[in-house]
MDTraj code that builds the backbone (N, CA, C; nanometers):
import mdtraj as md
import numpy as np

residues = "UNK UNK UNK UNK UNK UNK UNK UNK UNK UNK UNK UNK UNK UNK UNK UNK UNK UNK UNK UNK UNK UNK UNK UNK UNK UNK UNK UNK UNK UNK UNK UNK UNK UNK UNK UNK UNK UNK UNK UNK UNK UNK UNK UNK UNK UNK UNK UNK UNK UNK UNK UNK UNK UNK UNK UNK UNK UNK UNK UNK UNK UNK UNK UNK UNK UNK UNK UNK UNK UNK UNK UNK UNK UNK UNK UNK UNK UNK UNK UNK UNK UNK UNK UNK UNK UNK UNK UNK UNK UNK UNK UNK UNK UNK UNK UNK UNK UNK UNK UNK UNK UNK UNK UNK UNK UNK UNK UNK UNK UNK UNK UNK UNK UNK UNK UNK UNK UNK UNK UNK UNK UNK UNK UNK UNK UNK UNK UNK UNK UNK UNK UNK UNK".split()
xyz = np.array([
    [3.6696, -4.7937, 5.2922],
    [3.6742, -4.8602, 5.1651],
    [3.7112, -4.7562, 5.0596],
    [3.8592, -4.7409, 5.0035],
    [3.9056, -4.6481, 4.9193],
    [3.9064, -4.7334, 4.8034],
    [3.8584, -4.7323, 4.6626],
    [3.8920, -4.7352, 4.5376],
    [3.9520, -4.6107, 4.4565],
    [4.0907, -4.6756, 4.3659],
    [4.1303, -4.5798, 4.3156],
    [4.1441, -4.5849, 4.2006],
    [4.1342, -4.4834, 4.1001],
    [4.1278, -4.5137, 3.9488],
    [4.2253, -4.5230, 3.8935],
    [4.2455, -4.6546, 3.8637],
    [4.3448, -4.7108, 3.7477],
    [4.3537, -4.6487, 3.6228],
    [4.4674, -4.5660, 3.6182],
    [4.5158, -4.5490, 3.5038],
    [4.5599, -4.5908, 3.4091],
    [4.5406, -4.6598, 3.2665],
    [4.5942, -4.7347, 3.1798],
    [4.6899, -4.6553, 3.0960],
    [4.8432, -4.6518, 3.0877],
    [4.9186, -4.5201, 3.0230],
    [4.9051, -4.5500, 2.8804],
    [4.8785, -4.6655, 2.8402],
    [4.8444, -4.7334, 2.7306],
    [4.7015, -4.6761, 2.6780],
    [4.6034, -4.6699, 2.7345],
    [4.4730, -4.6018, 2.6968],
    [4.5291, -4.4144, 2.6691],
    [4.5817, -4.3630, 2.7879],
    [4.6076, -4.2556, 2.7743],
    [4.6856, -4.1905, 2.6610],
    [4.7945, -4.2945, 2.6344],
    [4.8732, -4.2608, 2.4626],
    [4.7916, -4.2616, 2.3718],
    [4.6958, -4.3487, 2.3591],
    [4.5739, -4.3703, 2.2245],
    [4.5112, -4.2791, 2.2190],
    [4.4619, -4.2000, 2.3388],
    [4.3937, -4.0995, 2.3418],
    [4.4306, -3.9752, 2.2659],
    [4.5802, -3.9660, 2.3380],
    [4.6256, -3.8318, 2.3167],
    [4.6801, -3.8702, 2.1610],
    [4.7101, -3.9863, 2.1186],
    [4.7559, -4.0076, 1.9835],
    [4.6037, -3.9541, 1.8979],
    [4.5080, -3.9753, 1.9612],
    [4.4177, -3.9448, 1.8708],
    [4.3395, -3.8127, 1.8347],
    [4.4142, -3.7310, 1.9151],
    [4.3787, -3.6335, 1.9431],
    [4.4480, -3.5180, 1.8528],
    [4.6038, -3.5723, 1.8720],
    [4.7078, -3.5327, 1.8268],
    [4.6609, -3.5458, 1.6117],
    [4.5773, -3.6719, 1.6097],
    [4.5739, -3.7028, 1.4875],
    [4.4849, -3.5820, 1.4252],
    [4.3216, -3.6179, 1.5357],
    [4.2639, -3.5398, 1.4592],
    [4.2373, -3.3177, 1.4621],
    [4.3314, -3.3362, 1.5779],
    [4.3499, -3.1545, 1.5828],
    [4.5027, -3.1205, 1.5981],
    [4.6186, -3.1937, 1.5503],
    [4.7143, -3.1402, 1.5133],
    [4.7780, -3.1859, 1.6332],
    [4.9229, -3.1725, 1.5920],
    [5.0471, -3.1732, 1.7128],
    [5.0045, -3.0980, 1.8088],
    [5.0244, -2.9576, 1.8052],
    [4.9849, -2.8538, 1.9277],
    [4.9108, -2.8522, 1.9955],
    [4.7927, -2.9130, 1.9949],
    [4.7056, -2.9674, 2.1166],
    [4.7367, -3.0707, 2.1783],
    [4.8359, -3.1405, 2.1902],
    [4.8541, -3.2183, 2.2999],
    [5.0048, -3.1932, 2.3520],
    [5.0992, -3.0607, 2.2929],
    [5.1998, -3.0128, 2.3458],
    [5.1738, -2.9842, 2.4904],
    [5.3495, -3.0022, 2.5337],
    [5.2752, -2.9223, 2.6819],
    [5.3201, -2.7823, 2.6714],
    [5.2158, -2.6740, 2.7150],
    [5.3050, -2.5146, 2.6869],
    [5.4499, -2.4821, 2.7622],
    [5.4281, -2.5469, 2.8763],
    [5.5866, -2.5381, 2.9287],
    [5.6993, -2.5454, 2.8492],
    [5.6748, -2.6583, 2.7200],
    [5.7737, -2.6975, 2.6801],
    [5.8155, -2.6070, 2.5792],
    [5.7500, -2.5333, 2.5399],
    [5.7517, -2.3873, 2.4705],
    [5.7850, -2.2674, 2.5148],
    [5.8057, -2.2608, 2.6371],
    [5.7983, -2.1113, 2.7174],
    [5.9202, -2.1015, 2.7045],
    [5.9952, -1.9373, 2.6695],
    [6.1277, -1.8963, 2.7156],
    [6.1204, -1.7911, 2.7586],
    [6.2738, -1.7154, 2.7894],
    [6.2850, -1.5882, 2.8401],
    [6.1809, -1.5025, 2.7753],
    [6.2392, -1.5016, 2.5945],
    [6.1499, -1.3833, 2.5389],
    [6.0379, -1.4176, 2.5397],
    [5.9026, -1.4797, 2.5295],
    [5.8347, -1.5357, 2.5449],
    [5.7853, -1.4521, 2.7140],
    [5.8822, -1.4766, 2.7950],
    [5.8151, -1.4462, 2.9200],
    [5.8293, -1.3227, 2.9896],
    [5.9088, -1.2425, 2.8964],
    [5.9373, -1.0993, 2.8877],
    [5.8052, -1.0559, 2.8279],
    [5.7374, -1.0744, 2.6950],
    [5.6884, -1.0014, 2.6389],
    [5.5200, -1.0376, 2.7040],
    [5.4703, -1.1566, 2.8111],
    [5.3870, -1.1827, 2.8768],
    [5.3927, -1.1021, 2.9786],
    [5.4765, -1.0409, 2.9988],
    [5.5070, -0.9295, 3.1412],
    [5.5135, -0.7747, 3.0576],
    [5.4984, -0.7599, 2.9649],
    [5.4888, -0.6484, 2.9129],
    [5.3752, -0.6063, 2.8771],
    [5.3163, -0.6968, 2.8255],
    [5.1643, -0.7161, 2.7663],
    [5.0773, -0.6986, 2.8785],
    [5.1244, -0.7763, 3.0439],
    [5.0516, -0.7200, 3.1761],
    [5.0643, -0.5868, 3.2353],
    [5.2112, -0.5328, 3.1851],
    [5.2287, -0.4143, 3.2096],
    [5.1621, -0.2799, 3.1781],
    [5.0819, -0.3314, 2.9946],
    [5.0418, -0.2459, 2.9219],
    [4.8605, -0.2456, 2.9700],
    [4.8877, -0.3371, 2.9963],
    [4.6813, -0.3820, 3.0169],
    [4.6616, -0.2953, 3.1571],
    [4.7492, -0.3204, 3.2596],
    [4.7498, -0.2702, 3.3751],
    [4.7150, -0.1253, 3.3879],
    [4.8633, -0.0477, 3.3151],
    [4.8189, 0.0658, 3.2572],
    [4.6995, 0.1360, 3.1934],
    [4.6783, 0.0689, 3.1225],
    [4.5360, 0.1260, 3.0454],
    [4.4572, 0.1256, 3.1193],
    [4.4170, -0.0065, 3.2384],
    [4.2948, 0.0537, 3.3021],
    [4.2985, 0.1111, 3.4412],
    [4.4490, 0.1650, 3.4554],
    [4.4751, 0.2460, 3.5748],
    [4.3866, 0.3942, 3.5083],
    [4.4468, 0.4049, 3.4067],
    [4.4249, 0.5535, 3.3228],
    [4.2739, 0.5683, 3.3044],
    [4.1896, 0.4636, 3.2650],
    [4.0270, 0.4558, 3.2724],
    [4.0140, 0.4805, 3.3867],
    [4.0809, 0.3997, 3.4954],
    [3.9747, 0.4285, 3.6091],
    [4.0325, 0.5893, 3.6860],
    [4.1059, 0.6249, 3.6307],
    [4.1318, 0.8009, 3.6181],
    [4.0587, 0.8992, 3.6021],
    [4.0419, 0.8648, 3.4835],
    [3.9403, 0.9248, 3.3990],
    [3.7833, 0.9247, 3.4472],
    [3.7505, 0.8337, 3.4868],
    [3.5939, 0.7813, 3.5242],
    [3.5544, 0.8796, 3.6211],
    [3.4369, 0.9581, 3.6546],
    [3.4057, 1.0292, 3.7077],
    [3.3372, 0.9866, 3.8231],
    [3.3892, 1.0499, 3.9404],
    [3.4040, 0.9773, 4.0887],
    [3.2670, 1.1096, 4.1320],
    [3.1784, 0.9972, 4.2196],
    [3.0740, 1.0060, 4.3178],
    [3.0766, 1.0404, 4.4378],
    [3.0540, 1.1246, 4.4969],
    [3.0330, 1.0911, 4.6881],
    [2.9407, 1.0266, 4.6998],
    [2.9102, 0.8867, 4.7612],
    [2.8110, 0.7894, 4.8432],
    [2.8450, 0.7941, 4.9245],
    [2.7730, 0.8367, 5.0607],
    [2.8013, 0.7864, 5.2071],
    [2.9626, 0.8274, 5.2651],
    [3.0163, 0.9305, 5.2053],
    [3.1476, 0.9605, 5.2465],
    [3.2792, 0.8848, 5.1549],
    [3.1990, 0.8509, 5.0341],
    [3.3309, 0.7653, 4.9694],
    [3.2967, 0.8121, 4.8635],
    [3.4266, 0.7847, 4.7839],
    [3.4276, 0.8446, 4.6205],
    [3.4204, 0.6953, 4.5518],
    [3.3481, 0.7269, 4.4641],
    [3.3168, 0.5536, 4.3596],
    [3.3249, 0.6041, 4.2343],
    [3.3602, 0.5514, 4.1608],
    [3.3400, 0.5090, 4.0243],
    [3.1557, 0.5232, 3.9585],
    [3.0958, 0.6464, 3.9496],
    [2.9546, 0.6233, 3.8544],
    [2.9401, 0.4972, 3.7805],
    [3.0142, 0.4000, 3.7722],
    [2.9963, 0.3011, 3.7019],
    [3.0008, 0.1977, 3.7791],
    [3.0200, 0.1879, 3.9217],
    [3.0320, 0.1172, 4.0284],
    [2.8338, 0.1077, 4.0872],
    [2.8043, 0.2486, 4.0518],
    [2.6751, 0.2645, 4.1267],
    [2.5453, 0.2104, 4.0471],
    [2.4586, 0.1317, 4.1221],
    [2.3785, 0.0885, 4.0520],
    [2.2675, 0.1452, 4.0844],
    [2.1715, 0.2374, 4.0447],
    [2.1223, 0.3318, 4.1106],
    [1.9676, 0.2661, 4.1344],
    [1.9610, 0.1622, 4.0095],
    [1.8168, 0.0496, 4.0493],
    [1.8033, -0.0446, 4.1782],
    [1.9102, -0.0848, 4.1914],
    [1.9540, -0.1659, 4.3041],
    [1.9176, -0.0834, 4.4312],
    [1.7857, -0.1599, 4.4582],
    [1.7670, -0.1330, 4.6107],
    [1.8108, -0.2260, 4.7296],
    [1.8690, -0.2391, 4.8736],
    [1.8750, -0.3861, 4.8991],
    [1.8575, -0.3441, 5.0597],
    [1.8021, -0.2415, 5.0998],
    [1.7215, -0.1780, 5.2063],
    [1.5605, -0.2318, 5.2300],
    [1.5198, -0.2990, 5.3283],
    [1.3777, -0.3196, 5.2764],
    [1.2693, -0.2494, 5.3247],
    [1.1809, -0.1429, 5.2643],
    [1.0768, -0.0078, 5.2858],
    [1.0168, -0.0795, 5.4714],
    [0.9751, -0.2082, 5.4318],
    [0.8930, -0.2524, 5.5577],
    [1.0186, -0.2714, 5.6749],
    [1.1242, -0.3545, 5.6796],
    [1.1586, -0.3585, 5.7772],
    [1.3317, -0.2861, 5.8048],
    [1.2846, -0.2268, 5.7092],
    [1.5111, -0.1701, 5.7071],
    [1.5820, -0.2339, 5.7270],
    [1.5539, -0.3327, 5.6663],
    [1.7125, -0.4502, 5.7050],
    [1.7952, -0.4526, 5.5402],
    [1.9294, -0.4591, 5.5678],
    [1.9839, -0.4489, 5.4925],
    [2.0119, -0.5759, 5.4263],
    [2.0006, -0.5792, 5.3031],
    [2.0473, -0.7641, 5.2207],
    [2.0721, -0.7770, 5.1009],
    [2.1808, -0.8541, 5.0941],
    [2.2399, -0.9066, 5.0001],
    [2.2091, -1.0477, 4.9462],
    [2.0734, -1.0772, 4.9844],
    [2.0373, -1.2470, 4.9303],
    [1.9503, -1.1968, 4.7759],
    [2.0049, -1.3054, 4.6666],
    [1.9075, -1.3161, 4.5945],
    [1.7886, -1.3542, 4.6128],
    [1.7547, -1.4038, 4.6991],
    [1.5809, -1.4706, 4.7442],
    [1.5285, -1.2795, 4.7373],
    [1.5958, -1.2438, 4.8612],
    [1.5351, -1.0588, 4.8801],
    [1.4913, -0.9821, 4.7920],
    [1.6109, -1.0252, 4.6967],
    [1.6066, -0.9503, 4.5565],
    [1.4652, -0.9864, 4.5070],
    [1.4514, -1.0744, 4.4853],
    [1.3729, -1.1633, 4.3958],
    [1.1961, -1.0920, 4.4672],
    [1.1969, -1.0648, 4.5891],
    [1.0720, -1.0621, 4.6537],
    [1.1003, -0.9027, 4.7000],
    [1.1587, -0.8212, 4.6712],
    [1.1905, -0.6755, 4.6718],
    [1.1225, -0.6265, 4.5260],
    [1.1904, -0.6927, 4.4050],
    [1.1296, -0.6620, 4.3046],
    [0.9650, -0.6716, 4.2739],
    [0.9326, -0.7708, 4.3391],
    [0.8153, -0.7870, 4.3179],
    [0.7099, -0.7345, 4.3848],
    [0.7809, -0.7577, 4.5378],
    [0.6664, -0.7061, 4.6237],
    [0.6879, -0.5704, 4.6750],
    [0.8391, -0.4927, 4.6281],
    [0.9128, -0.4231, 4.7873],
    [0.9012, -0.4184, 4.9215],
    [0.9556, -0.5381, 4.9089],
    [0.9790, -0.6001, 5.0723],
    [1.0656, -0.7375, 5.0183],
    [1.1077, -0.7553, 5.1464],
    [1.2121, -0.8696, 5.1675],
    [1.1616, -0.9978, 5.1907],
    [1.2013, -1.0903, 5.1921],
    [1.1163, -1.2343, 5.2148],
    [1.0942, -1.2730, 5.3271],
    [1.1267, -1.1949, 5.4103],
    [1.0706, -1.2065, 5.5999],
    [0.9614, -1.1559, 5.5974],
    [0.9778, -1.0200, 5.5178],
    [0.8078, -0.9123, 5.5306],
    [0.7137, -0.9847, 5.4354],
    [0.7712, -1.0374, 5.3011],
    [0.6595, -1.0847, 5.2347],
    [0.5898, -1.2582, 5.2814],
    [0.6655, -1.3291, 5.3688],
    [0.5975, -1.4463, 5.4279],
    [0.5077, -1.3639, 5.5505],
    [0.5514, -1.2838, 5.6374],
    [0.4908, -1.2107, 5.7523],
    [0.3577, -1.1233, 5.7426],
    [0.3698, -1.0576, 5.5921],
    [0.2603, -0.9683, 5.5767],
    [0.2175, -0.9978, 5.4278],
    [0.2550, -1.0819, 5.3132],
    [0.2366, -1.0717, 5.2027],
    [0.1775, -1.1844, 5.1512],
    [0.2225, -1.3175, 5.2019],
    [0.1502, -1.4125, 5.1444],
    [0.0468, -1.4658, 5.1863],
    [-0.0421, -1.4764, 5.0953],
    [-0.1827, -1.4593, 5.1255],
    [-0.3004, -1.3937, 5.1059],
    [-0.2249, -1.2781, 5.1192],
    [-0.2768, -1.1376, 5.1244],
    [-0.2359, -1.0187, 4.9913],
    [-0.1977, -1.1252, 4.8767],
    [-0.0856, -1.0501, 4.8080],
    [-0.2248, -0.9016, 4.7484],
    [-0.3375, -0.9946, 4.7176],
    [-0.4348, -0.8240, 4.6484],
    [-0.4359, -0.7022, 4.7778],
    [-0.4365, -0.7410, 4.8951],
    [-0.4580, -0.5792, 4.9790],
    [-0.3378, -0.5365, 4.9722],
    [-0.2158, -0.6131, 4.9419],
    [-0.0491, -0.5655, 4.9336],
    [-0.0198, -0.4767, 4.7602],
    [-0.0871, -0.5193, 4.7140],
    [-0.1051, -0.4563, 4.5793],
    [-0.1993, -0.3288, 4.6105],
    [-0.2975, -0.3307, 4.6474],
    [-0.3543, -0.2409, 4.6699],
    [-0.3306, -0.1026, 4.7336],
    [-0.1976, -0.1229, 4.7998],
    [-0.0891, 0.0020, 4.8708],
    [-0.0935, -0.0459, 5.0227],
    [-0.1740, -0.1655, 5.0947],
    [-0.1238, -0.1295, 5.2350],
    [-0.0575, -0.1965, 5.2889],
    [0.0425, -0.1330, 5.4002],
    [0.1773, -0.1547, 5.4616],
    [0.1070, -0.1327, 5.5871],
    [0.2085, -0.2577, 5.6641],
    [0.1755, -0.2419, 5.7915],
    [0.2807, -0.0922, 5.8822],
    [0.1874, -0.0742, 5.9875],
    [0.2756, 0.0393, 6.0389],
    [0.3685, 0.0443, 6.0970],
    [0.4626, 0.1132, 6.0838],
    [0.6303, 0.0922, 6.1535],
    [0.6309, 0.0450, 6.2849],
    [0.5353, 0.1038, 6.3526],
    [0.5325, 0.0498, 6.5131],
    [0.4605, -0.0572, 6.5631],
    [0.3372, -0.0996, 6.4907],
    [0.2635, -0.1565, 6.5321],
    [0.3068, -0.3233, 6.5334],
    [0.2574, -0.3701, 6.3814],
    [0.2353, -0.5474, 6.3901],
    [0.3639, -0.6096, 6.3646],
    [0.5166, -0.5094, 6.3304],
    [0.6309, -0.5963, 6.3452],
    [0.6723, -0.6438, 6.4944],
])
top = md.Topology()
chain = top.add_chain()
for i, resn in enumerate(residues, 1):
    res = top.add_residue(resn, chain, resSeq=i)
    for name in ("N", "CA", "C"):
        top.add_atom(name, md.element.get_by_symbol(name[0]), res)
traj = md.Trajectory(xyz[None], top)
């Protein structure tokens, strides 16, 4: 069962007539109908120039060794932990985040060892690497 929406071109002129009325001709132009060569020369120049500039920033920016790679200091977020102390797993979920900040630990360790129990987890104790995982 497909229904399809009827277009009235008659509703659609009123519209755009009214549109046209109350914010001017140029909002209901189409830009195509405006575009030319020079016009599309100087949009390719203007990308040319932007391009440039932040080739030359990211020149300039003073590069890091992490892990065998050079980064951008402005790439590195040095708060951002996403390793978790209890189980070393590596993650990229906001849930993790969310229960790293709070608890440091990830939301596997904090349903496994944290909820419930959140005052002896405040209190400093971690289960031991070998034992109750």
């Amino acid at each position: 069962m497909s229904t399809k929406l009827q277009i009235d071109p008659n509703e659609v002129a009123a519209v755009e007539k009214a549109i046209s009325k109350k914010y001017g001709h140029a909002t209901v132009v189409n830009p195509k109908s405006t575009w030319d060569e020079s016009k599309e020369k100087e949009y390719i120049e203007q990308v040319k120039k932007k391009t440039e500039s932040e080739e030359q920033a990211a020149k300039k920016a003073p590069k890091v060794e992490l892990n065998g790679f050079l980064l951008s200091e402005k790439l590195i977020n040095k708060r951002s932990q996403r390793t978790c102390p209890v189980c070393e797993t590596y993650s990229f979920s906001k849930k993790d985040d969310l229960y790293m900040n709070r608890f440091d630990c990830c939301f596997k360790c904090y349903i496994k060892f944290v909820e419930g129990r959140e005052e002896r987890w405040s209190m400093g104790w971690r289960p031991e690497q070998s034992g109750e995982q």
